[in-house]
N, C-alpha and C positions, 0 to 999 in steps of 0.2 A: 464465442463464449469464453477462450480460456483469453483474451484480451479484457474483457469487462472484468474476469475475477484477477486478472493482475493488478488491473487498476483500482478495484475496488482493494486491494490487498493492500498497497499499497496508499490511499486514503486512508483506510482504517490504521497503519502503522503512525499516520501524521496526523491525525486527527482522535483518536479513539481515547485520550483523555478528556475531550469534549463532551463522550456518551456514558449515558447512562452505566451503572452496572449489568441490568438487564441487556440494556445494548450490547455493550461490548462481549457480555455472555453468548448470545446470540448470533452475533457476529462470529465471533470465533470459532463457534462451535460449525457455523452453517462453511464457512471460507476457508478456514485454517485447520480445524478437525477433521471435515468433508462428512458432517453431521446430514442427514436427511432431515428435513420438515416435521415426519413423522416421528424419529429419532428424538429431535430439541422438545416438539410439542409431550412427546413422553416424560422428558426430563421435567419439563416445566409444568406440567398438568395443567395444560391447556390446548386448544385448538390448534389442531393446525394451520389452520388462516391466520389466527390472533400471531402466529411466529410469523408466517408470510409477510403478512399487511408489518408487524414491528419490522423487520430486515430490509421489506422496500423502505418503508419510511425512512427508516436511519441509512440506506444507499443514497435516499436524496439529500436527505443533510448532508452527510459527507461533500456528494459532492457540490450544494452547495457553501458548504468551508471552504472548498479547494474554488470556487466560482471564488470568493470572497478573500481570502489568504495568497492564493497559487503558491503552497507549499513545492506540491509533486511535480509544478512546470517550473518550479524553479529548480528541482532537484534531477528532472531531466534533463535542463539545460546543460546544468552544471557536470553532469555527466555525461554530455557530447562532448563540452570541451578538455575534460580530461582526456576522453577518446580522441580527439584531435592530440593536443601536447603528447599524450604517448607516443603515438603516430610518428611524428615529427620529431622525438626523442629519440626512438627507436633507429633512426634514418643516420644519426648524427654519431659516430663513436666520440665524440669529445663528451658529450649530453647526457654519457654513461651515470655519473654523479648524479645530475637533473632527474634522470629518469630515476634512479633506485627512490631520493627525496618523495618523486610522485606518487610510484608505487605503498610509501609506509604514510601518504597524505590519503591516497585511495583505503 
């Protein structure tokens, strides 16, 4: 569970100008607040299903933007190989320079 809300946390940082306002309400309130169902559906005066059924929905979009874009697999790419270049910075005292550069690049 706390893997799908990282990745859905994560989608919604790279995509969440795609959604709605309601969405991104929603959103935020269910992932990022740690709103309950019942909680959002109070705020919003409506069903609790009606918040359910919007949140899945807008989960599937998401991820398909990230099917469509690969924002987030680019962005964890790109943060294995920084973890590597530290790695191998870290190892070198000349690469002292290299590494401080990486770290204000990270």
């Amino acid at each position: 569970m706390l893997e799908k809300t990282t990745r859905v946390n994560f989608l919604f940082d790279f995509y969440q100008s795609l959604l709605t306002p309601k969405q991104r309400n929603y959103m935020e309130m269910y992932y990022l607040e740690d709103y309950s169902l019942g909680e959002i559906s109070e705020s919003f005066d409506v069903s609790r299903q009606a918040v359910y059924d919007n949140i899945r929905r807008t989960e599937a979009m998401l991820e398909d933007y990230e099917t469509k874009l690969q924002l987030y697999k680019k962005f964890i790419a790109r943060q294995q190989i920084v973890d590597q270049l530290t790695t191998v910075l870290e190892d070198h005292e000349e690469a002292l320079d290299l590494l401080s550069i990486l770290k204000e690049l990270e």
